[in-house]
GUFIPA-193586 format. One line per 3 residues: number of its first residue (from 1); for each residue x, y, z of C-alpha. Coordinates in steps of 0.05 Angstrom, whole numbers, padded with zeros to 5 digits, always signed. Each point is the difference from the previous one (the first is absolute). Layout:
NUM	X:Y:Z | ...
END
This chain:
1	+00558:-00369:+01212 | +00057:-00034:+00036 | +00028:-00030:-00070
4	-00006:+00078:-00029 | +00041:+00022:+00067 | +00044:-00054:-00009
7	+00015:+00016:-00072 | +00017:+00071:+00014 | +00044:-00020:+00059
10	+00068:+00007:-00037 | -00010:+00022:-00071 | +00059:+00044:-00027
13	-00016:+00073:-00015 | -00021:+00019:-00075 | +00058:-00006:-00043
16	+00038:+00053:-00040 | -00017:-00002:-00065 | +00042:-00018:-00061
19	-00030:+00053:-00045 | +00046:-00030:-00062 | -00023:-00073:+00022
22	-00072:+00027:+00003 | +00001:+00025:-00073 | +00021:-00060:-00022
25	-00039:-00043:+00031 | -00060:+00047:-00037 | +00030:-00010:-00068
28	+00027:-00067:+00006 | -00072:-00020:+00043 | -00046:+00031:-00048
31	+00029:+00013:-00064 | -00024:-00069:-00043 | -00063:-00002:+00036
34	-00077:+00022:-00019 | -00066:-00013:+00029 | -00012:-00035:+00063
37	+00074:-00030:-00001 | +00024:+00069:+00010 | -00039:+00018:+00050
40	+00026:-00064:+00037 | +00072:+00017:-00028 | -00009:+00068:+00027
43	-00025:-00016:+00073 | +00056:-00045:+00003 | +00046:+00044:-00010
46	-00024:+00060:+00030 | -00004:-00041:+00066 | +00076:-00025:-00014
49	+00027:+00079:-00018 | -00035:+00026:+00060 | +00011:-00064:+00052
52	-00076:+00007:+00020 | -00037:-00065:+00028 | -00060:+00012:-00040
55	-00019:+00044:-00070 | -00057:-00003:-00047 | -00029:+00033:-00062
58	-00073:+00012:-00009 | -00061:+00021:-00042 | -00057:+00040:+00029
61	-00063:-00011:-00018 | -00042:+00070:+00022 | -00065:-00036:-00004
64	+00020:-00051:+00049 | +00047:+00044:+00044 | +00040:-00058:+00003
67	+00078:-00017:-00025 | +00012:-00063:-00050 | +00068:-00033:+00004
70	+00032:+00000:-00060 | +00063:-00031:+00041 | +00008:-00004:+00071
73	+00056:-00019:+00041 | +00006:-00018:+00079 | +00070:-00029:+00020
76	+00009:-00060:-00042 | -00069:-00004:-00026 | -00044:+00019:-00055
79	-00072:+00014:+00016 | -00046:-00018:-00053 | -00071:+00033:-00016
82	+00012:+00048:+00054 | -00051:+00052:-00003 | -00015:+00054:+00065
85	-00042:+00054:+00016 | +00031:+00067:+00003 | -00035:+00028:+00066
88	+00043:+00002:+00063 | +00058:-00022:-00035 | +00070:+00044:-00016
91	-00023:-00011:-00069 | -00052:+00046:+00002 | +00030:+00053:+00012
94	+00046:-00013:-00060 | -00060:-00008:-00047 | -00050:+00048:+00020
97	+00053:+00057:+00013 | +00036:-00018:-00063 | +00067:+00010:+00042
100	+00064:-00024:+00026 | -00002:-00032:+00064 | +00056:-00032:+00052
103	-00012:-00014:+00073 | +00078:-00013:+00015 | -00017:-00030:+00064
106	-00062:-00020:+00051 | -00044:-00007:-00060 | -00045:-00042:+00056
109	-00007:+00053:+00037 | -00043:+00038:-00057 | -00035:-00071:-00030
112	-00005:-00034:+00082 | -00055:-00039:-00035 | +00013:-00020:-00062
115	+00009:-00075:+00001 | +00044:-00004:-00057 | +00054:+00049:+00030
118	-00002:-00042:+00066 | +00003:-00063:-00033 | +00066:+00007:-00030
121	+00038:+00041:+00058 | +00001:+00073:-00050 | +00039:+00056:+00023
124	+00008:+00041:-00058 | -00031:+00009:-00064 | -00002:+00040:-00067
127	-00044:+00003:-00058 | -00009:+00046:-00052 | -00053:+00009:-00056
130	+00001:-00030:-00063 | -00026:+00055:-00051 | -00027:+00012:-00066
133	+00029:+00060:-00043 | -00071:+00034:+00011 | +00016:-00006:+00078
136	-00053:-00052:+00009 | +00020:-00061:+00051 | +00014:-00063:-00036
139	+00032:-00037:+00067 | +00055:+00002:+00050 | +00066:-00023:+00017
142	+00012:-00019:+00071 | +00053:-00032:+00048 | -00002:-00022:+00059
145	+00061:-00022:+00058 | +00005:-00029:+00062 | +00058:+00058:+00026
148	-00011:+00076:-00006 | +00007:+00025:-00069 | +00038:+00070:+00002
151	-00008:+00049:-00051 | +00055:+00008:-00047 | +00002:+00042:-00064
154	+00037:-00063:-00033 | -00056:-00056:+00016 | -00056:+00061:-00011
157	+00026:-00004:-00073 | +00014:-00069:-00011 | -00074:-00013:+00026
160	-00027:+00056:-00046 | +00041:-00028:-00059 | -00042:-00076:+00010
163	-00062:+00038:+00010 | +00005:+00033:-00070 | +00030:-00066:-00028
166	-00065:-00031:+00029 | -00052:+00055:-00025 | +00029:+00008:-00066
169	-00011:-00080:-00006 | -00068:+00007:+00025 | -00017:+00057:-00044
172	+00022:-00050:-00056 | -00039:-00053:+00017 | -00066:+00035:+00002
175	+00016:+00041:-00063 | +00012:-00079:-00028 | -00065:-00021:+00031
178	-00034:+00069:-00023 | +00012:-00020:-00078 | -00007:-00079:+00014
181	-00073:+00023:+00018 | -00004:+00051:-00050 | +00032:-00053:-00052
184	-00051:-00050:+00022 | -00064:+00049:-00010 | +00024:+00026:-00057
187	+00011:-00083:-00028 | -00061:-00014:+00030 | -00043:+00060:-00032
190	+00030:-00017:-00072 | -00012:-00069:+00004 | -00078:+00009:+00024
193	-00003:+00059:-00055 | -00056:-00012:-00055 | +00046:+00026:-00046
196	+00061:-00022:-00036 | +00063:+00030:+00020 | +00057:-00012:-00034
199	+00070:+00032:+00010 | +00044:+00003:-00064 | +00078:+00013:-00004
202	+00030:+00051:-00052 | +00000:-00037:-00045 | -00077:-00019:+00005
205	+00019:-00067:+00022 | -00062:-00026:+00057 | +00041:-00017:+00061
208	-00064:-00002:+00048 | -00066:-00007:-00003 | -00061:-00015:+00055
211	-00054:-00052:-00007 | -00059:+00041:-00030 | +00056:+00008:-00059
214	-00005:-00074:-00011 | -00078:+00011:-00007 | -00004:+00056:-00034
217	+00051:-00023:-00057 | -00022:-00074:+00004 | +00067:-00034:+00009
220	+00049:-00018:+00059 | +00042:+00047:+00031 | +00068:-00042:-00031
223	-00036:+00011:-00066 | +00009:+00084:+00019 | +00067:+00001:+00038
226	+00056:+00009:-00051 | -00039:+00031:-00051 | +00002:+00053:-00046
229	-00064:+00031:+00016 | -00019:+00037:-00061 | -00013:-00070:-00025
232	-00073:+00003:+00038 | -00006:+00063:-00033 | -00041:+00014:-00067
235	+00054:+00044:-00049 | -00046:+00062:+00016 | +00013:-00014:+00076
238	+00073:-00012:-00010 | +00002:+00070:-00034 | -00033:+00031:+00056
241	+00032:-00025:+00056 | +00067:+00010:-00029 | -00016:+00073:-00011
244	-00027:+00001:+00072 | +00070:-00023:+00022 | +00034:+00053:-00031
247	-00048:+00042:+00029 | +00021:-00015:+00075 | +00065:+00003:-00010
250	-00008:+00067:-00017 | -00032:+00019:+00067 | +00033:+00022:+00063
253	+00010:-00048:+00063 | -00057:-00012:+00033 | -00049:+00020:-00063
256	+00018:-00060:-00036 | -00074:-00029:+00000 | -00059:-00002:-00050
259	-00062:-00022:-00010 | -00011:-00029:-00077 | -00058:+00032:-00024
262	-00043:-00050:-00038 | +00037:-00052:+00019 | +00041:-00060:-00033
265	-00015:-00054:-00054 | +00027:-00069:+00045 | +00000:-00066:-00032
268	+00001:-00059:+00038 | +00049:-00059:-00021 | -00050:-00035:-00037
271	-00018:+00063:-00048 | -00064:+00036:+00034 | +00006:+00065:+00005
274	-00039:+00037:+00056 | +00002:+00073:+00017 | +00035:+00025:+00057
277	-00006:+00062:+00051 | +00079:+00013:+00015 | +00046:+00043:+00042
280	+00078:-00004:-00003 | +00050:+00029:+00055 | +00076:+00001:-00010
283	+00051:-00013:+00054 | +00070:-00010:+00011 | +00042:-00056:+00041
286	+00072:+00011:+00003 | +00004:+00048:-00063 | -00044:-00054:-00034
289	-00065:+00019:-00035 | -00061:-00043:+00014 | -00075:+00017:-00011
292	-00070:-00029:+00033 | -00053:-00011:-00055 | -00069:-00010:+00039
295	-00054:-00032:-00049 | -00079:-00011:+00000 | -00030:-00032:-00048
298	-00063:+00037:-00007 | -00034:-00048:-00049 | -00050:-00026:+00059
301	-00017:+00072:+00020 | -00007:+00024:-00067 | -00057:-00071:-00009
304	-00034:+00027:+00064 | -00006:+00067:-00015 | -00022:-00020:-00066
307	-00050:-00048:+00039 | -00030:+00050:+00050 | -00004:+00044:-00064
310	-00046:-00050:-00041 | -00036:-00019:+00066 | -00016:+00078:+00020
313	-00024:+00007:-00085 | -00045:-00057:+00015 | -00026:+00021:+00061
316	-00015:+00065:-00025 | -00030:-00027:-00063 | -00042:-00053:+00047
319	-00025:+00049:+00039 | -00020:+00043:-00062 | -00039:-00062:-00022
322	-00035:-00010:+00058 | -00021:+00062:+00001 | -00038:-00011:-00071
325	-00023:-00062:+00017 | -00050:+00024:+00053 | -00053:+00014:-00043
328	+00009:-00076:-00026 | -00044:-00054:+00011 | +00002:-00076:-00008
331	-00026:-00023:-00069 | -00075:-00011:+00008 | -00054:-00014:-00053
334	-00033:-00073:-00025 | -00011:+00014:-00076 | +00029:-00054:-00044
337	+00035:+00058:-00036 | +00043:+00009:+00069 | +00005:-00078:+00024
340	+00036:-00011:-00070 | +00053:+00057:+00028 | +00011:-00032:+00063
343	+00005:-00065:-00035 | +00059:+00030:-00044 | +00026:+00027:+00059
346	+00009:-00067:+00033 | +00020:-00039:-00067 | +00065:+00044:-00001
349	+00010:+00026:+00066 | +00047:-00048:+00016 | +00048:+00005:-00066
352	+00043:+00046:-00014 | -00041:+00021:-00066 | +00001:+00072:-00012
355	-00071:+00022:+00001 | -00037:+00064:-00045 | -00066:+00018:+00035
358	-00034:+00046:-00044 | -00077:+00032:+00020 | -00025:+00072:-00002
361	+00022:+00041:+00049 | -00024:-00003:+00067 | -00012:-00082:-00004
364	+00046:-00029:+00046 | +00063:-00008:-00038 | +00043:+00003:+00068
367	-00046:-00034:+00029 | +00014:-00062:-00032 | +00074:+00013:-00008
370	+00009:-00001:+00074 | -00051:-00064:+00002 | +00052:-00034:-00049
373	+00054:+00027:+00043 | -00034:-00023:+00060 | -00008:-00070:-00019
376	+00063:-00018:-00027 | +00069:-00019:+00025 | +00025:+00061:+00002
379	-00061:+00029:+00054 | +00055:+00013:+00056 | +00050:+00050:-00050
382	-00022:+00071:-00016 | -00052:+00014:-00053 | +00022:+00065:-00028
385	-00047:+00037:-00045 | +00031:+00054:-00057 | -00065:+00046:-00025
388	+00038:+00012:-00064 | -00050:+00054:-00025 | +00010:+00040:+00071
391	+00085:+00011:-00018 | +00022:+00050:-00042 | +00037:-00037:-00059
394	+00064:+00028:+00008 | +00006:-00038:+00074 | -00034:-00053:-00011
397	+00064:-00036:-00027 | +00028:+00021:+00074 | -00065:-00027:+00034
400	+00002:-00067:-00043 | +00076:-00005:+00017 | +00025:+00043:+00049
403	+00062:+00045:-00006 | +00073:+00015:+00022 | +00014:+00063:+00041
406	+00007:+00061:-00053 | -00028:-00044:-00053 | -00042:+00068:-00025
409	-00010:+00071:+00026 | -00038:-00013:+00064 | +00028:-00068:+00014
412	+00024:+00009:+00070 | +00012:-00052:+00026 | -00009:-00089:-00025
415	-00064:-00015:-00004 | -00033:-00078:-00009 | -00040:-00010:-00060
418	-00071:-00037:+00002 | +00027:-00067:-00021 | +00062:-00004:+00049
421	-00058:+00021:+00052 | -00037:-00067:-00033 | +00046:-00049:-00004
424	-00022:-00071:+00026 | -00066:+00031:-00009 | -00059:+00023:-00041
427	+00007:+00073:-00043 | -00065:+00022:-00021 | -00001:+00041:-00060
430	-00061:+00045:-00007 | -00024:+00040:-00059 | +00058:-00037:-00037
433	-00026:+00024:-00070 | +00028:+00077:+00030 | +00067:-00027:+00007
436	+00038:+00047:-00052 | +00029:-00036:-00064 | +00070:+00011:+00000
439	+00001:-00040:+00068 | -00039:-00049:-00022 | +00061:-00041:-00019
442	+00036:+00011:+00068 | -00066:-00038:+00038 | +00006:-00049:-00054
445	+00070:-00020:+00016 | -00018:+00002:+00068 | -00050:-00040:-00011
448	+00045:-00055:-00039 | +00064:+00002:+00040 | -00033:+00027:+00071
451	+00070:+00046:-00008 | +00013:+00069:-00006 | +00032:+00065:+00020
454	-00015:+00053:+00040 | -00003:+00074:-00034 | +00078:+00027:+00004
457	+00032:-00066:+00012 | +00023:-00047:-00038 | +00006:-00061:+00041
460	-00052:-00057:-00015 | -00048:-00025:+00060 | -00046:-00063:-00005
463	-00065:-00005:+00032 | -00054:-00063:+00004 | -00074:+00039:-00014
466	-00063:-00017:-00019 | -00034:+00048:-00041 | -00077:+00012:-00004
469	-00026:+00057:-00049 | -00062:+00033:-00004 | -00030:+00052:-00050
472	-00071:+00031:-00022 | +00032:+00015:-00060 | -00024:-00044:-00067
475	+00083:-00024:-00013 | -00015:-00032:-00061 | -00018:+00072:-00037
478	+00067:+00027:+00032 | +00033:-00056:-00025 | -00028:+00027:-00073
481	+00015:+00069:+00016 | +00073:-00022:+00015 | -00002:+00031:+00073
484	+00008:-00065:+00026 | +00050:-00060:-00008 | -00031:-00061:-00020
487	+00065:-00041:+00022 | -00018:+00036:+00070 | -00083:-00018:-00008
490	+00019:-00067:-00017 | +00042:-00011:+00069 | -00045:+00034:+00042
493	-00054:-00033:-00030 | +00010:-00067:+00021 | -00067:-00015:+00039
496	-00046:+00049:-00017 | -00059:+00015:+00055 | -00059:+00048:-00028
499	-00035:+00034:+00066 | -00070:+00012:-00018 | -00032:+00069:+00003
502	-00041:+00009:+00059 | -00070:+00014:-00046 | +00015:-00081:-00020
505	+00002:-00030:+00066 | -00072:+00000:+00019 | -00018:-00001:+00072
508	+00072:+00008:+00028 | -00015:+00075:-00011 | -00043:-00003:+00060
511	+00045:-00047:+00044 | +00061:+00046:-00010 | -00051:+00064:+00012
514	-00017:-00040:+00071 | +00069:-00005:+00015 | +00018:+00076:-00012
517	-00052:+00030:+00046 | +00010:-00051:+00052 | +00066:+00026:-00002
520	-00014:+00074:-00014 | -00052:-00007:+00054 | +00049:-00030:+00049
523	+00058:+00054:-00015 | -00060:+00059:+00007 | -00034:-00034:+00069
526	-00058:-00002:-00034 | -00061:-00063:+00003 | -00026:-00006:-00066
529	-00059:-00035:-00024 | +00006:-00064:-00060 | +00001:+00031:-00069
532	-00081:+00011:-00017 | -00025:-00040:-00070 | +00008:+00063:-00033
535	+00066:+00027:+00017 | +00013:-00069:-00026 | -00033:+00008:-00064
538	+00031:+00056:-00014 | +00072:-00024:+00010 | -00013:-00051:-00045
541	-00031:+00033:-00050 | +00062:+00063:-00001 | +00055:-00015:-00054
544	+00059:+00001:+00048 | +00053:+00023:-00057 | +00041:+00017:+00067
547	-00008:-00070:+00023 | +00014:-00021:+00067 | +00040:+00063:+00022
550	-00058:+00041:-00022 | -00052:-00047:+00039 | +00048:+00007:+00065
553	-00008:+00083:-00006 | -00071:-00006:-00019 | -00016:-00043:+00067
556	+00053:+00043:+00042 | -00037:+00065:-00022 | -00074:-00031:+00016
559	+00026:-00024:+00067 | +00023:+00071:+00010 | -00070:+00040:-00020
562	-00039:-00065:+00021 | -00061:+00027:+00048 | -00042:-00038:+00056
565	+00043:-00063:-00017 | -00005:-00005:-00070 | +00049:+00003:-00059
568	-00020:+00071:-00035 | +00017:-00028:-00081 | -00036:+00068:-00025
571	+00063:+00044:+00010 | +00054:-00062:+00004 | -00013:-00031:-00076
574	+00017:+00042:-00056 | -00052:+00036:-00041 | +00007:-00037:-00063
577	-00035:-00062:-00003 | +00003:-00060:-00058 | -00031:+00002:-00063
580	-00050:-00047:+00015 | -00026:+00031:+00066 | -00015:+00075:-00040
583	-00029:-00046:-00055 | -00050:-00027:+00047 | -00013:+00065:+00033
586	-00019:+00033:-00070 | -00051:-00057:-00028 | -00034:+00013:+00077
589	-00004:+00066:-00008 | -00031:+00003:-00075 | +00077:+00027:-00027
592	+00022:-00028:-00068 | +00070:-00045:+00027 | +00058:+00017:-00051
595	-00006:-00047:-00061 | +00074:-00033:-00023 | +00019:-00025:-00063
598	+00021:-00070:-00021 | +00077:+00020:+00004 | -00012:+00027:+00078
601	-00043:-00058:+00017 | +00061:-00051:-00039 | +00047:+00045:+00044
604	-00037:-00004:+00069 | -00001:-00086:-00021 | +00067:-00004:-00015
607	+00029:+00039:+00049 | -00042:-00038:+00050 | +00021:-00074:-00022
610	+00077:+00026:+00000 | -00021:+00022:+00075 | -00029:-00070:+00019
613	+00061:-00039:-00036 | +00048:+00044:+00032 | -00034:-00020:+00065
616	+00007:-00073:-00015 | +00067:-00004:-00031 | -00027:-00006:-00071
619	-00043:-00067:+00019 | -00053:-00003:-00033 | -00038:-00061:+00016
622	+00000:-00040:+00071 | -00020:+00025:+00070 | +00038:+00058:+00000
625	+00003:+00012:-00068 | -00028:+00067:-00033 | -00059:-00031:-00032
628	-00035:-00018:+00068 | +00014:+00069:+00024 | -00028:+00037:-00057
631	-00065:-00057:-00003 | +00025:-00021:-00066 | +00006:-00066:-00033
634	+00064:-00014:-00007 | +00003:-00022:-00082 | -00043:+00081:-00002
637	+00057:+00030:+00031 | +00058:-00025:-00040 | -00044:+00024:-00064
640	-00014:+00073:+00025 | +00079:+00006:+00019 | +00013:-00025:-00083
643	-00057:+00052:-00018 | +00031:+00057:+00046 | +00067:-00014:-00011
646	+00024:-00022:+00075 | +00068:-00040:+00000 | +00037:-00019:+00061
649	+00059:+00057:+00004 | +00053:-00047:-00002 | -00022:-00040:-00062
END
C-alpha cells in the first residue's frame, strides 16, 4: 500500500487530449490489423491516445459471468490468459447493464475491495460495452489510470470510436468462427454422407466430389475431378439431365431445386451401369452457375427388396405347405412291393436324376418325393410343390415362372414364380400329365437350360432345380393321343418309380390303419382298443381304389363313431365291397354268383398281371419280381403276357 501511495505521490494531472493525434493514432494503430493483433494494436493505442496507465478489450462469456482477455495492457506489460469474474468488479456493471460507465475519480472508494483496483493504485476508470447489432453483449472496453480521469466530450468520443472499432472486429471474428463451424459440419456431414455428392460447374465439368462418390462410381476422386460428367451418364441420362438443367434455369431464385423422378442411368468408369435415385440444386458464386448432383445407387436396395420379396413368397408358400402336410405321415408298410420303393428312393436320392413317380391316386406320390428330397444333398433348400391340376391353365405359366408387375389384367404387383422360389432346391411337379400342352415346351426348356423368363419380362434368369414328377395318369396313352410331349416324357422320365396300389401291399394295410387311429385317437382324446381280427379282415379284404387317402378317412371316420373303445368299420367303410367277398356271400346263401365269359375272365387276368408288373417295375422273375407275387412260375408268366398281349410300355 505504501508503493501504491508512493506512486500517486506526484503524478501530473490527466492530459489534454490531442483529438487530431487521437484519430490518428486509431487509423494508423489499427488500420492493417485483424484478429488478435488488432486487439493488441488497438489497446495499444487506445492507452497511448488517451494517456491511461492501463486498457483492455474483452469477451464475455454469460455462462461463466466471467471476462476473457482478448488483449490486456497494465503499464508496460501484457497480461497473458487473463480471465476474471465479473462480480464486484467495475466491469459488471458495464456488462450486465449493457452501459457506459466512468468513475472520473475515487473509483476505490466504490470497489474498497477489489484486489485488482488496489493492486495497481486506480483512480479512475471507464469501460463501455462491446455490442452486437441485436443489442446482445459481446464484451467491453475498459481503461484504467492512476490520476482522475475527467469527463470530456472529446475523450468520450475517441473512447466510443475504439469501442466500435473493437466490437465491429469482434462481431467479425465470431461471424468467421460462425461459418468456420458451419463450414466444418457442413464438410464433415458430406464427407460421412452415404451418398455421392458431386458439385459440377456450368459447363458440367465435376469440380468436387465426397468419398461415398468414390464408392458409389468405383474410381478415385482424381479419376472424377476435371470431368465432363455426362460421361458417367448412359445417352438416355445425358438427355434427361440436360433437359433437367434447362429446367432450373427456368425457375425463380430460391426454387431452383428438383427431385429426378425415376432417377438416372450412372455408369461407372469401367462400363457398369447401375441405377440411381437423384436430386439436383442450382446455385450461383460470383455470377457463376454451379449445380450439386446427389446420387444413390439403388442397385443393393432394389436386391433386398427383391430378397425380402422372394423370402416373404416362400414363407407364405412354407407355411401353406405345412399346413397340408399335417395330415401326413412317415412312410410305413413292409410289403416287398413298398421296400423296392424305398430302395429306389435311396438308389437316386442322392443324384440329381429327375425322378417320375407314377401310382393311382391316393398312394403316396408326395410321399416319396419329399423322401427323395429328404435324403439328398439338397435336404436343407426348399422343396416346393406345384399341384399342376389345382391352377387354372391360363396362370399356370405365371405360377411355373412368375411375372413382372402389369404383366396381365390383375397383375399388381411382381410376383416370384415356383422355380425362382426352388432354386438350389427340389420342385415337385404333381399331376404333371394336367400340365396344358402349349406350355409343355416352356417346362421343357426349363428343364434343359434351368433358364427362363418371368410372364411380362423379357430378361432371362437361371436357376439350379431338381425336378421330381408325379402323375396317376397312364402317359404313355397321352403320349398317343398327342396331349403330351414325348421329348418332355422322355426328360422327366429319367428314373421311373411305380408306387404300388394299396390293395397290392398286403399287410401294410393294417400297419398304416394302426397308425391313423393312434393318431385320430390322440387328436380326438380318445383310448382305443387294438384293431379286432375282424375289422382286420375286412380291411384287407375291401378293394381300396382310393388307396391310402381313402384308408386314412375310413380309420378317421371309425375313430370318430367308434363306441366302448372300438373302431365302428360298419358306418366308416364304404358300402360296396369286392367282387370276391359278394361272390362268397351268394354261394353261402344258395344265390347263383354272376357267371363271366372267357373275354371278362382274359380281362380280369390281364388286367391283374399288368397290376403286379406295374408293382414290380416290369420284373418278372427274382424276389421281387411279378411272378412270385402272383404265385406263378416264372417261364408261365412270360407265356400268358405273349398269350394276352402284355408288353412293357416303353418297348
Amino acid at each position: 500500500m505504501q508503493e501504491v501511495q508512493k506512486a500517486r505521490v506526484g503524478v501530473v494531472p490527466f492530459r489534454k487530449l490531442d483529438e487530431d493525434a487521437a484519430l490518428r493514432t486509431i487509423l494508423e494503430g489499427t488500420a492493417i490489423e485483424t484478429g488478435r493483433r488488432f486487439f493488441y494494436a488497438l489497446v495499444e493505442n487506445l492507452a497511448k491516445a488517451l494517456g491511461t496507465y492501463g486498457a483492455w478489450v474483452t469477451e464475455y462469456l454469460p455462462e461463466k459471468r466471467k471476462l476473457k482477455a482478448l488483449a490486456f495492457r497494465m503499464g508496460d506489460e501484457w497480461l497473458e490468459n487473463w480471465e476474471n469474474a465479473i462480480d464486484g468488479t467495475p466491469c459488471e456493471v458495464v456488462v450486465t447493464g449493457a452501459r457506459f460507465v466512468h468513475y472520473p475519480d475515487k473509483v476505490l472508494d466504490f470497489y474498497p475491495d477489489y484486489p485488482d483496483i488496489k493492486a495497481v493504485g486506480a483512480v479512475s476508470y471507464m469501460g463501455v460495452p462491446l455490442q452486437s447489432v441485436n443489442g446482445s453483449v459481446l464484451g467491453h472496453l475498459a481503461v484504467l489510470d492512476r490520476r482522475p480521469m475527467p469527463e470530456t466530450p472529446r475523450s468520450l468520443a475517441i473512447f466510443q470510436i475504439f469501442a466500435t472499432r473493437a466490437a465491429a472486429e469482434l462481431q467479425r471474428l465470431r461471424a468467421e468462427a460462425e461459418v468456420r463451424e458451419r463450414e466444418e459440419k457442413l464438410g464433415r456431414l458430406i464427407d460421412n454422407a452415404l451418398d455421392a455428392i458431386l458439385e459440377l460447374d456450368h459447363d458440367l465439368q465435376v469440380t468436387h466430389v465426397n468419398p461415398a462418390a468414390e464408392k458409389v462410381f468405383r474410381c478415385s476422386t482424381g479419376q472424377l475431378v476435371g470431368q465432363n460428367f455426362q460421361s458417367f451418364l448412359s445417352s438416355d441420362g445425358v438427355d434427361k439431365l440436360s433437359r433437367l438443367i434447362r429446367e432450373l434455369e427456368a425457375r425463380p431464385q430460391g426454387e431452383q431445386y428438383l427431385w429426378i423422378a425415376g432417377g438416372l442411368e450412372a455408369v461407372c468408369p469401367g462400363g457398369k451401369a447401375f441405377p440411381a435415385e437423384a436430386s439436383l440444386s442450382r446455385f450461383e458464386v460470383q455470377r457463376k452457375a454451379f449445380y450439386a448432383l446427389i446420387l444413390r445407387n439403388v442397385n443393393e436396395r432394389l436386391e433386398a427388396e427383391q430378397k425380402i420379396h422372394s423370402l416373404t413368397v416362400e414363407a407364405e408358400y412354407l407355411r401353406e405347405e405345412i399346413k397340408a402336410l399335417h395330415n401326413f405321415d412317415q412312410i410305413l408298410g413292409q410289403s416287398d412291393s413298398l421296400l423296392q420303393v424305398l430302395r429306389n428312393v435311396q438308389q437316386v436320392a442322392e443324384t440329381d436324376a429327375m425322378v417320375l413317380i407314377s401310382g393311382e391316386t391316393g398312394t403316396g406320390k408326395e410321399l416319396v418325393a419329399r423322401a427323395i428330397h429328404a435324403a439328398s444333398r439338397r435336404r436343407e433348400k426348399p422343396f416346393v410343390k406345384v399341384n399342376c391340376a389345382a391352377i387354372p391353365s391360363t396362370l399356370i405359366e405365371s405360377e411355373f415362372f412368375g411375372h413382372e408387375k402389369g404383366a396381365f389384367t390383375g397383375a399388381t404387383s411382381k410376383r416370384e414364380g415356383r422355380f425362382a422360389l426352388a432354386d438350389s432346391g427340389t420342385l415337385f411337379l404333381d399331376e404333371v400329365g394336367e400340365i396344358p400342352f402349349d406350355l409343355q415346351a416352356k417346362l421343357l426348356r426349363v428343364l434343359q437350360e434351368g433358364e427362363f423368363e418371368p410372364v411380362g419380362s423379357s430378361h432371362t434368369r437361371k436357376v439350379d432345380v431338381r425336378v421330381l414328377a408325379a402323375t396317376n395318369r397312364n402317359l404313355q396313352q397321352a403320349l398317343k393321343a398327342g396331349s403330351f410331349r414325348e421329348d418332355l416324357y422322355y426328360r422327366l422320365n429319367v428314373f421311373p418309380i411305380h408306387v404300388p396300389p394299396l390293395r397290392h401291399r398286403g399287410n401294410d394295410v393294417v400297419l398304416l390303419a394302426s397308425a391313423f387311429m393312434v393318431k385320430f385317437a390322440k387328436k380326438m382324446g380318445r383310448v382305443l382298443q387294438p384293431i379286432s381280427p375282424d375289422s382286420i379282415r375286412r380291411l384287407q379284404s375291401y378293394n381300396w381304389p382310393g388307396n391310402v387317402r381313402e384308408l386314412e378317412n375310413v380309420i378317421e371316420r371309425a375313430v370318430i363313431t367308434a363306441q366302448d373303445g372300438r373302431l365302428d368299420l360298419d358306418h366308416a367303410l364304404p358300402e360296396t365291397t369286392p367282387i370276391q367277398s359278394v361272390e362268397a356271400e351268394g354261394s353261402k346263401a344258395g344265390l347263383n354268383p354272376k357267371i363271366r365269359t372267357i373275354e371278362e375272365l382274359e380281362e380280369l387276368e390281364r388286367h391283374n398281371m399288368i397290376q403286379a408288373l406295374e408293382s414290380c417295375d416290369w420284373k418278372v422273375a427274382g424276389e421281387n419280381g411279378a411272378a412270385r407275387m402272383l404265385k406263378m412260375n416264372p417261364s408261365t408268366l412270360t407265356s400268358r403276357m405273349k398269350a394276352l398281349g402284355i408288353r412293357r410300355p416303353r418297348e
